[in-house]
N, C-alpha and C positions, 0 to 999 in steps of 0.2 A: 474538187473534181472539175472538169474542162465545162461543166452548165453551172457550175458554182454550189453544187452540193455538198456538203461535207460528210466524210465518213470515220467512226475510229478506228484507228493503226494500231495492232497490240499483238506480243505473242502469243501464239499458242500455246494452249495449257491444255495438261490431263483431261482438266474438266468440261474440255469442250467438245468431246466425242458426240453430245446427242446431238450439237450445236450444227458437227461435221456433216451426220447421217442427214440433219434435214437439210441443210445446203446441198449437199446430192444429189437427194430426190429432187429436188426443183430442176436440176440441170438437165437440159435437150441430149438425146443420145447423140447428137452430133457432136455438142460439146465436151463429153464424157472419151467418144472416139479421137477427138484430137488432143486430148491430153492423156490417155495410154494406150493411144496405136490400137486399140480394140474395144469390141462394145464389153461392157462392167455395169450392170444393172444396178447391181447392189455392191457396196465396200463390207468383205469379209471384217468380223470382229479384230480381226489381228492384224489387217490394215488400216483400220480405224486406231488401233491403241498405236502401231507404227508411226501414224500419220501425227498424235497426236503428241506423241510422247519424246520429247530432242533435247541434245544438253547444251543449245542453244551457240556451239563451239563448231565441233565436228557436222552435227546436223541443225539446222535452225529453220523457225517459221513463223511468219508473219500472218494474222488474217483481219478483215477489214468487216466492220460491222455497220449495221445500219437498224438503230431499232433495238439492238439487241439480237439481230438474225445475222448469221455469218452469211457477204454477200462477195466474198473473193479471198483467195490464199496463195502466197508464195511461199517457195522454202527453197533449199539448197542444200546438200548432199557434197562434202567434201568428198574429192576422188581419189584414192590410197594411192594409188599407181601415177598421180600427175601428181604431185608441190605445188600448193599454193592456189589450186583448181577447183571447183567447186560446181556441179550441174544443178543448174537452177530450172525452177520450172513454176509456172502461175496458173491460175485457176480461176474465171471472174462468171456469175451467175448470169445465165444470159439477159435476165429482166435490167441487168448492168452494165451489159457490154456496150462500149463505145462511148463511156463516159470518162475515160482515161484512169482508169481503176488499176490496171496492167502497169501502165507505166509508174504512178504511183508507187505501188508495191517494188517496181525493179529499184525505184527510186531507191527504198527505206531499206530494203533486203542487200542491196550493191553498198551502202552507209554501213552498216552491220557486219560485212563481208569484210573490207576493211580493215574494221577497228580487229577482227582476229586472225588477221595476216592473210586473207582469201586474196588474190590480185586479178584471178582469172574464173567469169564465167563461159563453162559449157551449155548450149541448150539444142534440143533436137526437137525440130517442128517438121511435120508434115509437109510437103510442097503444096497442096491447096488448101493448109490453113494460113492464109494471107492475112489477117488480121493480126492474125502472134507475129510473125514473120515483121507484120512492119513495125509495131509495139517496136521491138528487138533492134529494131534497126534505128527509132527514133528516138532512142534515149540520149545518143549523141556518144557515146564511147566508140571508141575504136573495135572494128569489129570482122572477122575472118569470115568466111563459109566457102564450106567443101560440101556436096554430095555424094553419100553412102547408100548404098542399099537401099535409093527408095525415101531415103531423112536427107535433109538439110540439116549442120548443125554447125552452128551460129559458136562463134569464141568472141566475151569481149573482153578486154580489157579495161578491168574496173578503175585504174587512177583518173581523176577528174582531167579532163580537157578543157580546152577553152569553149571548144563545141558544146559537151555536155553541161557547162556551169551555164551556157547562153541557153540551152534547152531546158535546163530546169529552171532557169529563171523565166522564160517563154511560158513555161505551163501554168508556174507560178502566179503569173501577172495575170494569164488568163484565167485562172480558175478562182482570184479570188476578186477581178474585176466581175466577173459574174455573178458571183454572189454578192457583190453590193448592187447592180441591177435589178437582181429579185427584189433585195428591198425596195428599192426606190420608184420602182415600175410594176407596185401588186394590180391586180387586178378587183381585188375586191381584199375588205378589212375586217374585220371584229376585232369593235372594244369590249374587253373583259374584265367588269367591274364597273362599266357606266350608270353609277350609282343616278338615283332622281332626282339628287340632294343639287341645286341649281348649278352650287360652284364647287363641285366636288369635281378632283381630279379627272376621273371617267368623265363625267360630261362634259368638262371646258376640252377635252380631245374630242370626242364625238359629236360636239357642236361646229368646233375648227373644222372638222373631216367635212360636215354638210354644208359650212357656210361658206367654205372653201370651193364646193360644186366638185367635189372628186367624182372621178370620172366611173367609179364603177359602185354596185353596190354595200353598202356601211350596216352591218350587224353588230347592236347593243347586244351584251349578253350582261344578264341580273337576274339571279336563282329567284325570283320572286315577282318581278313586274311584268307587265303586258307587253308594254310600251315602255321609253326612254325617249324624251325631248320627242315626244311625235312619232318616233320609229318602232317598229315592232320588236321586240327583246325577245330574246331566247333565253329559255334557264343555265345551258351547257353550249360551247362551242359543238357539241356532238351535235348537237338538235338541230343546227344550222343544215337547211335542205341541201346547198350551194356549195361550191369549195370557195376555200379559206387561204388566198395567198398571205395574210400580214395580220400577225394578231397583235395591235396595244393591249398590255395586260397592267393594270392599276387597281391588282386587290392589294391587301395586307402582304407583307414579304413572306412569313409562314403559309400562305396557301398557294404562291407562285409555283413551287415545286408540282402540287398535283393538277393547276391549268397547265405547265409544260407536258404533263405527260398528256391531257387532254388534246392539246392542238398538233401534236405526234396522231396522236392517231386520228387526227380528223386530215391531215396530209399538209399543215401550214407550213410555209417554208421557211418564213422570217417573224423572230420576236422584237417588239420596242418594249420594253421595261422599264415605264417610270414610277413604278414602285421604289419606294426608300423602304431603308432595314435592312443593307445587305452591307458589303467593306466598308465601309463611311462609320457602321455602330460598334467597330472592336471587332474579333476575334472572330464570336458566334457569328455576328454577322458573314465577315469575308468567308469563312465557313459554307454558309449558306450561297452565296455566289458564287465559289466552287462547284458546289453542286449544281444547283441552277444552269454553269455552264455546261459541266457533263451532262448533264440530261439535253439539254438542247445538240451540246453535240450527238450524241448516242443517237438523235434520229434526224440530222440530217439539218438541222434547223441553225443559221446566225442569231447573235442577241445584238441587239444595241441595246446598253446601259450596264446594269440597271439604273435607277436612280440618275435619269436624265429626262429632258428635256422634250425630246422627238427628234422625227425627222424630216421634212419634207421633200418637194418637189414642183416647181412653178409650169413643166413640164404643159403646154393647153391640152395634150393628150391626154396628161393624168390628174394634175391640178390636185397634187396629195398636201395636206397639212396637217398630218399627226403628229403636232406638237402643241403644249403648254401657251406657245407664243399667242395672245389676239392680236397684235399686230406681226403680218407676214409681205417683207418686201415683193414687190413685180418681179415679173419675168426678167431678164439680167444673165452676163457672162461669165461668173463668180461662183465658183463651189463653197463654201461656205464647210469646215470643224471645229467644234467645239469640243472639248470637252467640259469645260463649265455647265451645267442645266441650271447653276444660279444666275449666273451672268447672260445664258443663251436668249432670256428675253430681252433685257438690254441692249443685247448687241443686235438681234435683229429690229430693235425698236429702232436704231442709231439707223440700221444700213438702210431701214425705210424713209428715216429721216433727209436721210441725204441724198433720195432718189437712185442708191446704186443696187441696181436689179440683181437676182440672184439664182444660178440655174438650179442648185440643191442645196439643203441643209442637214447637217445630219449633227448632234449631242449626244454625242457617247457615253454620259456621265462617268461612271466607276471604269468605264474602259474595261470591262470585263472579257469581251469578245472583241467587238468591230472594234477598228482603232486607224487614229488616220494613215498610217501606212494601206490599209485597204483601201480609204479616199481616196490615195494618190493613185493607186494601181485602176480605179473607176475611171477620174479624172483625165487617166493621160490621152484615154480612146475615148472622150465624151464630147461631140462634136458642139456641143452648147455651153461647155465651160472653157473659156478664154485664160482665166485667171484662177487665184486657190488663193484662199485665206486659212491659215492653220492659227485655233488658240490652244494652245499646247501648255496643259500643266504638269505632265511628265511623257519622257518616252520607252514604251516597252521595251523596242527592239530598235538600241537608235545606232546600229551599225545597218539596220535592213532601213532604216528611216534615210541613212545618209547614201544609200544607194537606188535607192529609187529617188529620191529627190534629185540626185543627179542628173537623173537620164530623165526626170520629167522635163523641171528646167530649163532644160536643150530646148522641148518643145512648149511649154506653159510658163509663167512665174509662178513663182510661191511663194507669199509673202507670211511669217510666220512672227507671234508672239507669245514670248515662252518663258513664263513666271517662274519664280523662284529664283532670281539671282543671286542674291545674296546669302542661300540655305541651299541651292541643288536639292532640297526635298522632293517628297511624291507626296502627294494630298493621300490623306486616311479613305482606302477602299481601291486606290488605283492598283492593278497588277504588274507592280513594274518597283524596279528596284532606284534607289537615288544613283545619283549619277555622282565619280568619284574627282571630276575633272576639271579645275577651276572654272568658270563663269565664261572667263574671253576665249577658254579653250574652248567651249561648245561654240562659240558665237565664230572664231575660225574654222571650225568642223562643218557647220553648216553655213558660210564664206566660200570654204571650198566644195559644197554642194552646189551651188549656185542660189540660197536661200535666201531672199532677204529679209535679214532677222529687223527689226521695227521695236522702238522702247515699249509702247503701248498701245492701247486701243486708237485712241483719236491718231496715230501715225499708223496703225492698220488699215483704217479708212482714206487717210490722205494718199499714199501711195496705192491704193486698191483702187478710188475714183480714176486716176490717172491712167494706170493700168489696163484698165476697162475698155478704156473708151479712147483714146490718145496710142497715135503711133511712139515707135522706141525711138530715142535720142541716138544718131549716129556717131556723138561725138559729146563730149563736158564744156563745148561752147554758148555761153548761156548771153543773149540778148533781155535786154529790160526794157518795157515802156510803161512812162505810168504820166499822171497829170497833177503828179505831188511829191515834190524834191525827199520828203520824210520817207514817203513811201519807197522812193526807188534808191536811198539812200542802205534803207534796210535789209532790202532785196540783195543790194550789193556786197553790201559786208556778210550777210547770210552766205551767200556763192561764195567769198573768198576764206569764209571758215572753213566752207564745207571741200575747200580745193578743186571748185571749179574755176575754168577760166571765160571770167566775165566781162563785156564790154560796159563803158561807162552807161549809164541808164541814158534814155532816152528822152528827156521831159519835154512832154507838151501842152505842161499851162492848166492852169487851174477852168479855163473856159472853153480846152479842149473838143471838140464834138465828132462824131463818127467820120466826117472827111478825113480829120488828121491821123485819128486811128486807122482809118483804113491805110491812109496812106504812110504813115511807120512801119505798122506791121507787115503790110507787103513788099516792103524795102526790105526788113528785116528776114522775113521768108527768102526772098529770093536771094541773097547773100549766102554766098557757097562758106563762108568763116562764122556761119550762126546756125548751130545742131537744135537747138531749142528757144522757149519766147517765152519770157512772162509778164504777162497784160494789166496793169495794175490800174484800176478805177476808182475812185472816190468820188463822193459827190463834191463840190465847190462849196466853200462854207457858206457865199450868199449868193439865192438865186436857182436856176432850177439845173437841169443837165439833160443833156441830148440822151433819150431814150433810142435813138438806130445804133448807138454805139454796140451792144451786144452780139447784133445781128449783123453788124458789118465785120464783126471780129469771128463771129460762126460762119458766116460764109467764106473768108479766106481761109478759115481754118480745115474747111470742107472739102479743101484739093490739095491741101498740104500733105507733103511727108514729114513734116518737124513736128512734135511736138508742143503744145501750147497748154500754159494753166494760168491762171489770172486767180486779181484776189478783186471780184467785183461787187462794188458795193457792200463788202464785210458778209457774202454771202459763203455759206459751208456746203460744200456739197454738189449737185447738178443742178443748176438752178434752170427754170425756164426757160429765162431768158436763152442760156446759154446750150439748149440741151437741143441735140437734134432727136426729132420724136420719133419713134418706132410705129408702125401698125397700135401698140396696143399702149401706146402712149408714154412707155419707159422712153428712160433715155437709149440713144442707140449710140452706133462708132461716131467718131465726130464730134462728142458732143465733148462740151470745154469744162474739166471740174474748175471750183471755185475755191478759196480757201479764205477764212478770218483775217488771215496775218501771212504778210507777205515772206515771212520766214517760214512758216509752214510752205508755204507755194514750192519754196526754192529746195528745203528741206526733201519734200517730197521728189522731187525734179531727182536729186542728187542722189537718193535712194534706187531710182531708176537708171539715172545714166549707169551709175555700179554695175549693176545687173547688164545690165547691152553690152559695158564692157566684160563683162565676164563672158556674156554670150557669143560676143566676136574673136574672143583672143583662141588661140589654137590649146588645145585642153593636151595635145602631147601623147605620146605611147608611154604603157611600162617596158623600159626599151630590156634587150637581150644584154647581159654584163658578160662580158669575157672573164675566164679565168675562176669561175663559180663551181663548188664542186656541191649542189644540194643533196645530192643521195648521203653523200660523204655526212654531210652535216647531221642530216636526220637519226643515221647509225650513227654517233655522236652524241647525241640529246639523248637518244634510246638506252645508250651504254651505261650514262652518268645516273638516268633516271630509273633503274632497272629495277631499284627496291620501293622507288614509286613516291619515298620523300622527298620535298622539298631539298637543291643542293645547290648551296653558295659556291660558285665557281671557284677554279683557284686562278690566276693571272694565265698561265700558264694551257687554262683549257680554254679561257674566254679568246687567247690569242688562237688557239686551234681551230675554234668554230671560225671568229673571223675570217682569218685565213679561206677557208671554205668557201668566202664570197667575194676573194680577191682584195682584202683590207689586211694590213702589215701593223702589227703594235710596235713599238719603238720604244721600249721599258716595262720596268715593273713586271721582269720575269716574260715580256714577250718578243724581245728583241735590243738589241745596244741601242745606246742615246740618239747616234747619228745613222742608223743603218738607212737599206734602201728603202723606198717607199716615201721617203722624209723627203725627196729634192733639199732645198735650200735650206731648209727648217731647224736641220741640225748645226748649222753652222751661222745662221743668222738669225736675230730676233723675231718673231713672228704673232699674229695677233691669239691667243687663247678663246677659244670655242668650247660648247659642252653639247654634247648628241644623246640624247636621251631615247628606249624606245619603250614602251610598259603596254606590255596584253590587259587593257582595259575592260573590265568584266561588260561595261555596256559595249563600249564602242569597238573593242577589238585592238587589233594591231595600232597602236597611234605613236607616230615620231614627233619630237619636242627640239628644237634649236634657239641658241642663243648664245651669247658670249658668256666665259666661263671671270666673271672678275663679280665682285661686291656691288658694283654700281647695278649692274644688270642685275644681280640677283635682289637686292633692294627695290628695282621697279618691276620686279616679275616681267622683265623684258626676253618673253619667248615667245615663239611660235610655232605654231601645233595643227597636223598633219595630219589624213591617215592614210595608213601603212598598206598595199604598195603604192610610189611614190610614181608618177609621169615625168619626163626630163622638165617639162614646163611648171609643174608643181615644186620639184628640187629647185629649181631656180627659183621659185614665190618664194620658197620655207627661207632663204637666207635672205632676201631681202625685205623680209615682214617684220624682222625686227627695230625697235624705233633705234638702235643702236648699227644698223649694215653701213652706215657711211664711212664707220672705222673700217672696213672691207673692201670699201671703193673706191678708196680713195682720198681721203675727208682731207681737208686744207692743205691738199698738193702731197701726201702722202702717198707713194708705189700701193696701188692695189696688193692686193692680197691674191693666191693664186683662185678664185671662183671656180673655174671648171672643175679643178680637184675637189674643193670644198662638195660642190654638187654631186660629182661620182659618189664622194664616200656616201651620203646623205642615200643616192640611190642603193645601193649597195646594203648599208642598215637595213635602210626599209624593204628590202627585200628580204632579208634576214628574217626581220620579225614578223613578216606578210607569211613567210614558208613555215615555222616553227613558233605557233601558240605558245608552247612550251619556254616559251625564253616570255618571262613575267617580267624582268625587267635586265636593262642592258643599258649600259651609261659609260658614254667615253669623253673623261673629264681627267685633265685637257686635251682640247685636239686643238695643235698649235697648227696655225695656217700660215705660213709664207707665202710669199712671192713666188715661188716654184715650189709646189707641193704641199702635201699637209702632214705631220707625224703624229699618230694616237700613242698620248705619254700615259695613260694610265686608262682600266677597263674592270671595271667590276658586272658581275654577270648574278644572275638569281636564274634558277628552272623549278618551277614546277608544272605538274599534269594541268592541265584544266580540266574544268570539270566538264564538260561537254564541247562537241564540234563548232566553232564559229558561223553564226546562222546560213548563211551564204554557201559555206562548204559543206554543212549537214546535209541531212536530210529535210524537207518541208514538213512543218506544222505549224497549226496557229497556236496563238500564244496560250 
């Protein structure tokens, strides 16, 4: 909900009649009069069995619970006399209004409408009930109103717009950014299970919470002690005098169930569960974290974990540290996911180590609930996090991952490390399924997010110091200064692996001291053909070395717009010397990371310029195709799939549906050898391509290109998209392959016709972007000339999916 509450979404059943009658009674006669135009004190018996009883078809109803108390209901009433029409009408408890409950509901109920052919809602609102009224209007559907007798009544038009997918993603982003600020900003804690045992689980969290200086009151709860570490203990979260924003709960996993119903009724809004025993132990376990989650949802409550780690906040207002970690980096512009709770002490051990400050941390463990995609959605409106670091050992929902990552990236970087390459697995206990899609596929999927995916931890930290603190590279021209031929000899070849364009290093002598550095480096700054610098220091094998040199290189660095990293002194990290200090002593902007090896330096550099380029180049529209007939197509899929199995196309229908989107087959049953569409293709040699597109159960619509011969299929020389395609995106997908120079040209060879190639490309992917339903779609070969391109052969697969693709559904967490 729009304050970050959550409630559950379920139909109506028989058996919720008493559920009905108390929802009712609670409601204001005001509210009662504007949902049936008259006061109704009471629902007669046989409105109640009406209301409750629908064949989910012709009548259907949704209602939203909280706690277990029905606290809002939609439904909709097909109209005999309209086709296709449907009068809808919502209901939301007043103690609920205005938490965007209404819109939700039209949300789930308009999804519903849909799938059984409904296209059109009616609804009649009162003229001075303004609140329905603007619900109604701000869903984003297309929408009529006439005045009758006294009513307004509202037509909308259920197919998704572009409007409506922007508003439900609008709500989305904000309703679930809120809810990760409940967590992150409680007001006050209990640990549950802060055992007296010194280093037992509960107390290393509720020593972290006090020694950390969290800003509001920290409640030990222990069926049995006085006190805990000093503090007064409660037997039950009930007994606490005080409310309860954020319960750490570390009993055994069999008793977690009945503290969740306890911190339900004491009103806590957010759980951290670092109890272990839940998906991590088999079967029974993830069992149990099912549960665990339904119960937390049922009243309103987020979980992080279970079987994690913590979360924090450096936050001076709040200064939270309910996590396992004893060491917890400063203050810093750096969001910080984990999912690892093995690794999360580590790696905040590292980022303390290296001085890079941190505005929040949060270890999801099992990913049960929270999940970084909620991070991102925190993250993008969080005026204290600069940067994001993701460690990602599976993704739940990684078509909604790759779309908010997108639109973050525009405004933050992301730098992300995502195990498993070699297996695409999901660790035992994650809720999330393996991922079907080679290894370079995801690492192009999240390429064309703006992601910068990193091999490992210690390249996590290199490009995340940089990031931090260091303006972006306006260009891949990289200057070198160092006072060691080896060192900037390394630096060099580094840059020219990594296809940067670098000037010879700079060297100035083993005796070097802060005048020459200053006076390179500010040569080098001001040089309009040098985007970036890096500073390479060593000490002189005999003899000592100018200590100003750090300090002359921070303070030119301090009015630049280029970016600078150095490797000084083999130091890792923000070193002093080089750090411009904050108020509270972190590093602040300004300040110069350092790295071991001057290959990291460069390494890092390069990972960054990528990104500024991706951030500067024009991201392109999904443009309008002429000659597109979509309604045509979908009655088409609907025809072939009508007994609901799976059907191998025959050449003949795969050329029908294309057709549909203005692509012509040129054999194999879809047209002659040389017809139109082909230009030069039928009559001269031309280079062989393969378009692949496959409804990927994580990621959704994803298109595949490559050339269609042995060599390329032996280097798994493809590149991989998702589905729909931008004109500047069609342009990347044929040039990503290490094989496109056959295409452009290669040792004085006629290009190939490219624009065509791209059309088609856009055209597919629009295909597969409008119909789920097409599981897979391959046109092998698509021969490419010089004027045109002919699709010689098309095989086609349809099946249903089994639900709506996240983005076009309806909203729910995982």
């Amino acid at each position: 909900m729009t304050d970050g509450g959550t409630a559950h979404l379920r139909p109506i059943r028989s058996e919720d009649a008493d559920l009905l009658r108390a929802f009712y009674a609670r409601l204001s006669p005001e509210s009662i009069y504007y949902r049936f135009f008259s006061p109704r004190p009471r629902l007669s018996d046989r409105e109640i069995e009406h209301f409750t009883n629908v064949d989910h078809d012709r009548r259907a109803a949704l209602i939203a619970t909280i706690g277990g108390a029905m606290v809002a209901v939609v439904r909709y009433d097909r109209l005999a006399d309209r086709p296709g029409t449907a009068e809808v009408a919502f209901l939301v408890e007043d103690a609920h209004q205005g938490r965007g409950l209404g819109a939700v509901l039209l949300e789930h109920i308009a999804a519903a409408a849909r799938e059984r052919g409904v296209h059109r809602f009616v609804a009649s609102v009162l003229p001075d009930n303004r609140r329905m009224t603007r619900v109604f209007r701000e869903v984003g559907y297309r929408a009529e109103q006439r005045f009758e007798e006294g009513v307004i009544e509202l037509v909308l038009d259920l197919e998704p717009t572009e409007t409506s997918v922007e508003v439900m993603a609008a709500r989305e982003h904000r309703a679930e950014a809120r809810s990760i600020q409940r967590l992150l900003f409680p007001r006050s804690v209990a640990v549950i299970g802060a055992s007296r045992a010194e280093h037992s689980v509960g107390q290393t969290v509720l020593r972290h919470l006090l020694h950390g200086d969290f800003s509001g009151p920290v409640y030990p709860v222990h069926p049995t002690a006085v006190a805990v570490a000093g503090v007064r203990a409660y037997a039950s979260v009930l007994d606490i005098p005080d409310d309860v924003d954020l319960a750490v709960v570390s009993v055994r996993a069999g008793a977690v169930h009945e503290v969740v119903e306890q911190c339900a009724g004491k009103g806590v809004r957010g759980l951290i569960v670092v109890s272990s025993g839940f998906g991590e132990t088999g079967a029974e376990g993830r069992a149990r974290q099912e549960e665990l989650v339904r119960l937390a949802r049922a009243y309103g409550m987020r979980v992080v974990g279970p079987n994690c780690l913590g979360i924090a906040n450096t936050d001076p207002d709040v200064r939270l540290n309910a996590t396992l970690a004893p060491t917890m980096p400063g203050r810093g512009p750096v969001g910080f996911f984990s999912q690892s709770g093995a690794l999360g002490i580590a790696i905040l051990q590292r980022t303390a180590e290296r001085g890079l400050g941190l505005s929040t941390f949060v270890s999801a463990g099992n990913r049960a609930d929270v999940s970084g995609n909620d991070l991102m959605q925190y993250w993008e409106e969080d005026p204290a996090t600069k940067a994001v670091l993701l460690y990602l050992e599976s993704l739940g929902n990684p078509r909604k991952f790759a779309r908010l990552a997108r639109r973050l990236s525009r405004r933050k970087p992301i730098v992300a490390v995502k195990s498993g390459r070699s297996t695409q697995g999901v660790p035992i206990g994650h809720a999330a399924r393996a991922l079907s899609l080679p290894d370079h596929a995801v690492s192009a999927l999240f390429a064309q997010a703006g992601v910068i995916r990193v091999e490992d931890l210690s390249e996590l930290f290199d490009v995340a110091q940089l990031l931090a603190y260091q303006p972006l590279p306006s260009g891949d021209r990289i200057a070198i200064i160092d006072n060691s031929d080896s060192l900037g000899l390394l630096a060099q070849d580094a840059a020219v692996a990594l296809g940067l364009d670098v000037r010879a290093p700079v060297n100035l002598g083993p005796r070097a001291g802060a005048g020459e550095y200053e006076s390179a480096l500010a040569e080098a700054l001001a040089d309009d053909g040098v985007d970036a610098v890096v500073a390479l220091f060593t000490p002189p094998t005999i003899g000592g070395y100018d200590v100003r040199v750090p300090e002359r290189i921070r303070r030119l660095a301090a009015g630049s717009a280029k970016p600078i990293v150095a490797t000084y002194l083999g130091s890792e990290g923000m070193p002093e010397e080089l750090r411009v200090t904050g108020p509270d002593g972190m590093a602040a902007a300004g300040s110069i990371p350092s790295y071991p090896a001057p290959e990291n330096a460069v390494r890092a550099l390069a990972y960054v310029i990528r990104y500024a380029q991706w951030l500067r180049r024009p991201h392109g529209n999904v443009p309008d195709l002429d000659g597109t007939d979509r309604r045509r197509a979908r009655a088409l899929v609907g025809e072939w799939l009508d007994s609901g199995a799976p059907v191998n196309a025959t050449p003949r229908q795969a050329a029908d549906l294309l057709a549909c989107y203005g692509v012509t087959v040129a054999g194999e049953g879809g047209g002659d050898e040389g017809d139109e569409g082909g230009g030069d293709v039928g009559r001269a040699r031309g280079v062989p391509a393969r378009v692949v597109t496959m409804e990927d159960p994580s990621f959704g619509a994803v298109v595949s290109f490559g050339l269609a011969d042995e060599t390329a299929a032996l280097l798994d020389d493809r590149a991989y998209r998702l589905a729909p395609l931008t004109e500047v995106e069609a342009a990347e997908l044929v040039r990503a392959i290490r094989t496109a120079p056959l295409l452009l040209g290669h040792r004085g060879a006629e290009p190939v016709d490219v624009p065509a190639l791209e059309d088609l490309l856009l055209r597919v992917a629009r295909l597969a972007d409008d119909l789920p339903e097409v599981a897979r779609l391959e046109l092998d070969p698509v021969v490419v000339g010089t004027s045109g391109v002919a699709v010689r052969r098309v095989r086609l697969r349809l099946e249903r999916p089994l639900g709506p693709r996240p983005e076009l559904g309806p909203r729910r967490l995982p």
